[in-house]
C-alpha distance (Angstrom), angle and dihedral (degrees) to the residues before:
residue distance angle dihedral
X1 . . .
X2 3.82 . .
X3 3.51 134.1 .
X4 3.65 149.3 152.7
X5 4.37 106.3 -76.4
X6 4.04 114.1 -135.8
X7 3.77 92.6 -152.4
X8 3.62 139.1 115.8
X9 4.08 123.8 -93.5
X10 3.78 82.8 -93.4
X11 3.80 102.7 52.9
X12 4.02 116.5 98.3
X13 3.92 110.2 -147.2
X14 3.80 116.7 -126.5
X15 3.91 94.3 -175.2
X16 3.61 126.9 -118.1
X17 3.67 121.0 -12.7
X18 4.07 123.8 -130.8
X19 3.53 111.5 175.2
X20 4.43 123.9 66.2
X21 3.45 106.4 -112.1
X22 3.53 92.8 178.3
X23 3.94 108.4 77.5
X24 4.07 92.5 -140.6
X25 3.72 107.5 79.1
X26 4.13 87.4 -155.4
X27 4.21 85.7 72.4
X28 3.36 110.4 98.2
X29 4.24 115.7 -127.1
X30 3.63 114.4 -138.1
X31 3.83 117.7 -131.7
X32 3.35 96.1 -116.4
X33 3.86 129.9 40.1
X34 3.90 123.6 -159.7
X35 3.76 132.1 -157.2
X36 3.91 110.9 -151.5
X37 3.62 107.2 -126.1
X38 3.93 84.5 -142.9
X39 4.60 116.7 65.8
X40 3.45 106.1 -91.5
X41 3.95 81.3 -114.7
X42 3.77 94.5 72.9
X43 4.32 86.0 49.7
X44 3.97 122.0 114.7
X45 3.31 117.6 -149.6
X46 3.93 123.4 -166.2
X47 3.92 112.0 -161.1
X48 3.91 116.3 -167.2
X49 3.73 108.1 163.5
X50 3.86 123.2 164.2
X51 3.70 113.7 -126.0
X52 3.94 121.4 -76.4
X53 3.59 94.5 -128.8
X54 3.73 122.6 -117.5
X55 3.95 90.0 1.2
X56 4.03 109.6 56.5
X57 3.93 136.9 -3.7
X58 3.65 122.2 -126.5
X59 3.70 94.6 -97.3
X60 4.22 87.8 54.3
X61 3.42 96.9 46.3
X62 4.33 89.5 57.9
X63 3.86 86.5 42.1
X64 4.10 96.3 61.6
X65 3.91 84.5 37.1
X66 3.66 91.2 55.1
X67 4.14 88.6 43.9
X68 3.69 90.2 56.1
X69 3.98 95.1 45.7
X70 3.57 95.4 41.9
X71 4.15 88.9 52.7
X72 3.49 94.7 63.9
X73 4.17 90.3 48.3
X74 3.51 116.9 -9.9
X75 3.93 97.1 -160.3
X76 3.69 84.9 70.2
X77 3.89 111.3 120.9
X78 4.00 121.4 -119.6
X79 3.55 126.3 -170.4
X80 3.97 116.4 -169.3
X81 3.40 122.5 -158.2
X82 4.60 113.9 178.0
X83 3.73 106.7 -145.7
X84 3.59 139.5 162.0
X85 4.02 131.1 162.8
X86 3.45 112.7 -111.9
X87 4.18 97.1 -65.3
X88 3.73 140.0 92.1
X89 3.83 106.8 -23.9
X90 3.97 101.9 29.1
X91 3.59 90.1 110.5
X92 3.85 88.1 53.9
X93 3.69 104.6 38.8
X94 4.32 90.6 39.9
X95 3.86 102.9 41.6
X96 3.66 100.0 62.8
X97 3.89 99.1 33.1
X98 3.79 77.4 69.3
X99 3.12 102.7 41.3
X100 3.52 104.4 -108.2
X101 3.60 128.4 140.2
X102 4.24 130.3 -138.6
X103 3.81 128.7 -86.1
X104 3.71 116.4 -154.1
X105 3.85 110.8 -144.2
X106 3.82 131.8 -177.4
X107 3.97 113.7 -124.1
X108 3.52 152.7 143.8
X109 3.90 127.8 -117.0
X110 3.54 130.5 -142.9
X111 3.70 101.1 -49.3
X112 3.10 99.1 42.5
X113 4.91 102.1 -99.6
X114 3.86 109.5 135.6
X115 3.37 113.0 -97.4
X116 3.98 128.0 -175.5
X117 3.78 111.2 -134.5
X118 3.79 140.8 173.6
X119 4.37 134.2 -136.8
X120 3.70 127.9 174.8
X121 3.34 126.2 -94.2
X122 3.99 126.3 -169.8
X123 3.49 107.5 -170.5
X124 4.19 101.0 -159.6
X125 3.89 89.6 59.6
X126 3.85 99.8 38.6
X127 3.76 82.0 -125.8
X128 3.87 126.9 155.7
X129 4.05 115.0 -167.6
X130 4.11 105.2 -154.7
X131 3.76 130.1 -177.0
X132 3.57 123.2 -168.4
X133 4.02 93.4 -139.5
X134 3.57 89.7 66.8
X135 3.72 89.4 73.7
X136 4.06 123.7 -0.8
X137 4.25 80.8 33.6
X138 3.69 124.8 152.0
X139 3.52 94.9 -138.3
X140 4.09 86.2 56.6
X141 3.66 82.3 73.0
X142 3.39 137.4 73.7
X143 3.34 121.5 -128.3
X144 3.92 100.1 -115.7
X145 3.69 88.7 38.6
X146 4.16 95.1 58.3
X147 3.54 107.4 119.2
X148 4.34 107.7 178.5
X149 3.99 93.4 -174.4
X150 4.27 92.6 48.4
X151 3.73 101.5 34.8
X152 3.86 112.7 104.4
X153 3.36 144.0 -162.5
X154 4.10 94.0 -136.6
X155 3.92 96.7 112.3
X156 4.12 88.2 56.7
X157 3.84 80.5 52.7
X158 3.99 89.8 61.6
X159 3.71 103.2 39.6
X160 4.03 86.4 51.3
X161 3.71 86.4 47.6
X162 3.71 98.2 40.3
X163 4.62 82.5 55.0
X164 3.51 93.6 48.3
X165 3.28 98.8 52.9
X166 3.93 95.1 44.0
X167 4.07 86.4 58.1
X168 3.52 107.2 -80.7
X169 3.83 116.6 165.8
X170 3.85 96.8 169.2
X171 3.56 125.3 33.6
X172 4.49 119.7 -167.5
X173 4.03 97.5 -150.5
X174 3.68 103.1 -159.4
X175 4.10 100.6 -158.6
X176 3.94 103.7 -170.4
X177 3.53 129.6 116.8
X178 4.08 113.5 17.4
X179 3.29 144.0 171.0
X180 3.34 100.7 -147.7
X181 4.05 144.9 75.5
X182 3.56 91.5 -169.8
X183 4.10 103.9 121.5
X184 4.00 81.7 -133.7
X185 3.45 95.7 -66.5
X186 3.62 87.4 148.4
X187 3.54 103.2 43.6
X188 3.69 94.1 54.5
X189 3.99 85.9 46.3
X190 3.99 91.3 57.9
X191 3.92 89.2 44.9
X192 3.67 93.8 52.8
X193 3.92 97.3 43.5
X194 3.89 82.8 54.7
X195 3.61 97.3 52.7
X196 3.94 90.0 -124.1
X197 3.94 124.9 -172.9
X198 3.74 97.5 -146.5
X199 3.64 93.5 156.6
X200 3.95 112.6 107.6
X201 3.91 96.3 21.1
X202 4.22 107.7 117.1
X203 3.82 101.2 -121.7
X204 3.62 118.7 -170.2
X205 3.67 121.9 174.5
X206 3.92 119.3 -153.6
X207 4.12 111.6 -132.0
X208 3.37 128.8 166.7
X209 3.65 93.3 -174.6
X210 3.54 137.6 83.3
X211 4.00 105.4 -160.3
X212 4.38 114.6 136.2
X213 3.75 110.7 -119.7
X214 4.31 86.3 -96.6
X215 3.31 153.5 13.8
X216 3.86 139.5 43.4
X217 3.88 89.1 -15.3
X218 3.45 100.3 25.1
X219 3.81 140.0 112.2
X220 3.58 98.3 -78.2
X221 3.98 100.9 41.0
X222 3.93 102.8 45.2
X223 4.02 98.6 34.0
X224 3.67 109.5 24.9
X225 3.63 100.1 76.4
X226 3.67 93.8 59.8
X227 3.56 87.3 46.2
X228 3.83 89.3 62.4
X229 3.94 104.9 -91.7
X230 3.98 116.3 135.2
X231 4.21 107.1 -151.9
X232 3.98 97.9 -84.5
X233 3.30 83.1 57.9
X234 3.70 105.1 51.6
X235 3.82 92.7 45.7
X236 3.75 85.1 54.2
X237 4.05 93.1 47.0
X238 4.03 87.1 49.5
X239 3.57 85.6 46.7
X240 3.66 89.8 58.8
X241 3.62 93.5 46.6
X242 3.20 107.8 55.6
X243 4.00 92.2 52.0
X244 3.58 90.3 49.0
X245 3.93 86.9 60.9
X246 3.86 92.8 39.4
X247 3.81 84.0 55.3
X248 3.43 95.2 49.9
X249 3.78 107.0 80.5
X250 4.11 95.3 -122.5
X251 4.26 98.1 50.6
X252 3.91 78.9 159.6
X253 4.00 82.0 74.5
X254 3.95 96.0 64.9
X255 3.94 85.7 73.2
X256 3.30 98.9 57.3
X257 3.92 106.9 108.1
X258 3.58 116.7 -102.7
X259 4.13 91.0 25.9
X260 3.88 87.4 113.1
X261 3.55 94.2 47.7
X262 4.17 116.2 123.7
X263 4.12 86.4 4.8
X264 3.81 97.3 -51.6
X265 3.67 98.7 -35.2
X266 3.82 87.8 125.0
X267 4.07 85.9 50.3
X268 4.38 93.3 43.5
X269 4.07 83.8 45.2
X270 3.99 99.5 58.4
X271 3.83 94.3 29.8
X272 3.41 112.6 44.0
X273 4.12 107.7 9.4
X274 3.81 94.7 40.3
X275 3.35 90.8 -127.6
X276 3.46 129.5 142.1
X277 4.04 141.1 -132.6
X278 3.94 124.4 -125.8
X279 3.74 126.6 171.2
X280 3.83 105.2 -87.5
X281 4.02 103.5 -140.4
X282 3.67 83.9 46.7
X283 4.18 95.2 51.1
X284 3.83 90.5 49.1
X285 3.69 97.8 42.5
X286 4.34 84.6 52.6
X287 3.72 95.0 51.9
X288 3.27 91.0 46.5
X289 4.21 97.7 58.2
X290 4.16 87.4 -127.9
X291 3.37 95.9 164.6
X292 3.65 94.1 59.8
X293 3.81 93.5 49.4
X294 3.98 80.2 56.6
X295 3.59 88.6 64.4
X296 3.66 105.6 113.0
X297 3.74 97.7 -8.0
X298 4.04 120.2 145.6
X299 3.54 94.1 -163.4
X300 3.48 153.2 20.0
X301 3.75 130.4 -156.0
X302 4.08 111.0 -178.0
X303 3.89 120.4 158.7
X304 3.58 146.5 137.2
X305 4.24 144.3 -141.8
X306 3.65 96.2 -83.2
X307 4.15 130.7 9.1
X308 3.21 129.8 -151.7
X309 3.33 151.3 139.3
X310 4.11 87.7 -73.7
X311 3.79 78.1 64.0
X312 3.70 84.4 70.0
X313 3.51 89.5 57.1
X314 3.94 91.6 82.4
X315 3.79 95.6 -85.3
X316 3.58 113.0 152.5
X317 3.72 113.1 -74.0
X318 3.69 89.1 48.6
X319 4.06 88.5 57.6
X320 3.67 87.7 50.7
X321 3.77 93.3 48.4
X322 3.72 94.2 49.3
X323 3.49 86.6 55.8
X324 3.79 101.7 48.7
X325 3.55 85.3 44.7
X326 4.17 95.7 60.0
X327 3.88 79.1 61.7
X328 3.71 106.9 43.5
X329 4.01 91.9 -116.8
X330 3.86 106.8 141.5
X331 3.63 110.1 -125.7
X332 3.99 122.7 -158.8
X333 4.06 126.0 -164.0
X334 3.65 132.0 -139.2
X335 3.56 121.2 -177.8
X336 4.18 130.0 163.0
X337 3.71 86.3 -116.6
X338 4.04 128.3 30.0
X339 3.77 115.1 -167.0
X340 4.06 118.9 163.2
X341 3.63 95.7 25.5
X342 3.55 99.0 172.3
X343 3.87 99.1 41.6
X344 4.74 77.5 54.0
X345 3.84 90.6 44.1
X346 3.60 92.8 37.2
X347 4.56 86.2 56.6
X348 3.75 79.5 53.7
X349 3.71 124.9 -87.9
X350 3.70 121.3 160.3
X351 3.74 86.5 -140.8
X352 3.79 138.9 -15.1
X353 3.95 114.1 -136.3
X354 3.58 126.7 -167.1
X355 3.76 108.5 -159.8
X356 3.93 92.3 -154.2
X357 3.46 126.9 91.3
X358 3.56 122.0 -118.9
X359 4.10 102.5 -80.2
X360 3.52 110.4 13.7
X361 3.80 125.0 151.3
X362 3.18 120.4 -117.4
X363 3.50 94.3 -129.7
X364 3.99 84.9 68.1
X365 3.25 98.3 38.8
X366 4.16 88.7 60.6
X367 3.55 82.7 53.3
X368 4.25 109.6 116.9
X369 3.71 90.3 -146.0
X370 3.54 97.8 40.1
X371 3.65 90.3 48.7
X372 4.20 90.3 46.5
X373 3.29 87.6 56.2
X374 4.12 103.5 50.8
X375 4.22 80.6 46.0
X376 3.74 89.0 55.3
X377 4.26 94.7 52.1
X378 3.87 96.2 35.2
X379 4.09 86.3 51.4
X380 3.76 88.6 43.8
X381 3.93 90.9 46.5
X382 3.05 98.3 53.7
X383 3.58 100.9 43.3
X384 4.10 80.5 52.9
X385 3.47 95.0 54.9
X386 4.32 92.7 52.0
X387 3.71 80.3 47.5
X388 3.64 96.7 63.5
X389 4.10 120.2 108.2
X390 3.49 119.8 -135.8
């Protein structure tokens, strides 16, 4: 049987394969299995995997990766890149890839109790790197406590103050997962109270969404509800959206896509901070030089905690694959839960791993160690199968 061979320049097809390799039946075979013409010693492997949320950060997830490669020949060579796409962890993953160090910065989340909270700071550039989760987060909030028509943006407000007025020229807004639906109503608030220049600092806000600031697929309808609005009160949250952008001067702006990303962030960015919006996988992946790490790479293994088809939606290991992709390096997946494989193989993967065996609870699946130690064997198995002689 023929078919069209996902591998690098240097790969030498063998044709399909028809025995499991790996020894848990729950990981996925791909159709066609390729011996590198070169050891697997003299391989490069790039890893770029989003975080696996509430278990290991981008930069962990490559380290047990690496441990399991490296066991089955430790002369192989590992490149690391920390990414994320604009959501929880950008701040982590970005700030010390270049070379910047934490700020510590008193706050409030989304209803308003003082939190402390952290952003990136790299001195040399005068750049800040900001997420929104750090402060008006959904994960801040409890479930039972979530409140979509209170929550605020005001303690995104102070950290951008609390930059600016430390120096900050540029500022990296990462927009992903808020509380709020508050078209940064808050933010501007905590700005204003502060008597903040914000005029002449390069903002960019991180969005890997496309949503208009209201309406059927705006802010309120598609993320409210998991935000913890019942129907009355999303119509009353779009409601207040869409006068906030007839209001504004520029209501044309609410359409733009990504203006109803994190609440109307994307909408407060553009219209009142003269900011602008860029594609956040895209943003990190720039700053980060990837396509020179590419250079002379085998393979690529990106990922992240759950995929899906809102991977497809240019989340991270989608930018990463597109990337890989413009250079003929195969790129595989791994992810602690696979759903819509063929829609993710389909986009191109080489393969699609879930590191979980068949069964687990998610309780022990969230579990650091537990989730070191399924990195370690997937790295190790996978090195093990590229090891194999025909």
């Amino acid at each position: 049987m023929e078919g069209v061979c996902r591998c690098s320049p240097r790969a030498l097809c063998l044709g399909e394969v028809k025995n499991n390799i790996f020894t848990d039946k729950n990981l996925r075979i791909s159709e066609f299995f390729c011996i590198f013409a070169a050891n697997f010693r003299d391989m490069t492997f790039l890893i770029a995997s989003d975080s696996f949320k509430g278990s290991c950060s981008s930069l962990e997830v490559a380290h047990y990766l690496q441990r399991g490669l490296q066991s089955v020949d430790s002369a192989v060579q590992v490149r690391v890149a920390a990414i994320a796409d604009g959501g929880e962890g950008t701040v982590q993953a970005l700030t010390p890839a270049l070379g910047g160090e934490m700020v510590r910065c008193a706050a409030h989340d989304a209803l308003m109790r003082g939190i402390d909270s952290e952003y990136g700071w790299v001195d040399r550039e005068q750049l800040a790197i900001v997420e929104v989760a750090q402060t008006a987060g959904l994960t801040r909030i409890a479930p039972e406590e979530r409140d979509a028509v209170a929550a605020t943006s005001y303690g995104l407000g102070e950290q951008l103050a609390h930059a600016i007025q430390r120096g900050a020229r540029r500022i990296l807004l990462g927009l992903g997962g808020s509380a709020t639906t508050d078209a940064g109503r808050g933010m501007m608030q905590a700005l204003e109270q502060r008597g903040v220049d914000y005029r002449g600092v390069d903002i960019t806000a991180l969005c890997d969404v496309n949503n208009p600031l209201y309406g059927p697929q705006g802010a309120a309808y598609i993320y409210a509800p998991q935000k913890g609005a019942n129907h009355e009160q999303v119509l009353e949250l779009d409601a207040r959206l869409r006068a906030i952008a007839q209001g504004s001067g520029h209501p044309e702006r609410a359409l733009i896509p990504g203006a109803g990303a994190a609440g109307g962030l994307g909408f407060a960015v553009i219209n009142d901070l003269g900011g602008a919006l860029r594609p956040g996988i895209d943003s990190v992946l720039d700053l980060q030089h990837f396509d020179e790490l590419l250079q002379g790479v085998d393979w690529v293994i990106t990922g992240e905690g759950k995929m899906d088809a809102q991977t497809l939606m240019n989340k991270a290991p989608i930018g990463v694959l597109r990337r890989a992709q413009r250079r003929g390096i195969p790129c595989m997946a791994i992810a602690g839960k696979v759903e819509n494989r063929d829609e993710l193989l389909a986009a191109g993967f080489a393969d699609i791993v879930g590191i979980n065996p068949e069964g687990t609870p998610l309780a022990l699946a969230m579990t650091p160690d537990f989730a070191h130690a399924q990195l370690i064997r997937v790295g190790q198995e996978t090195g093990q199968r590229l090891c194999l002689q025909h």
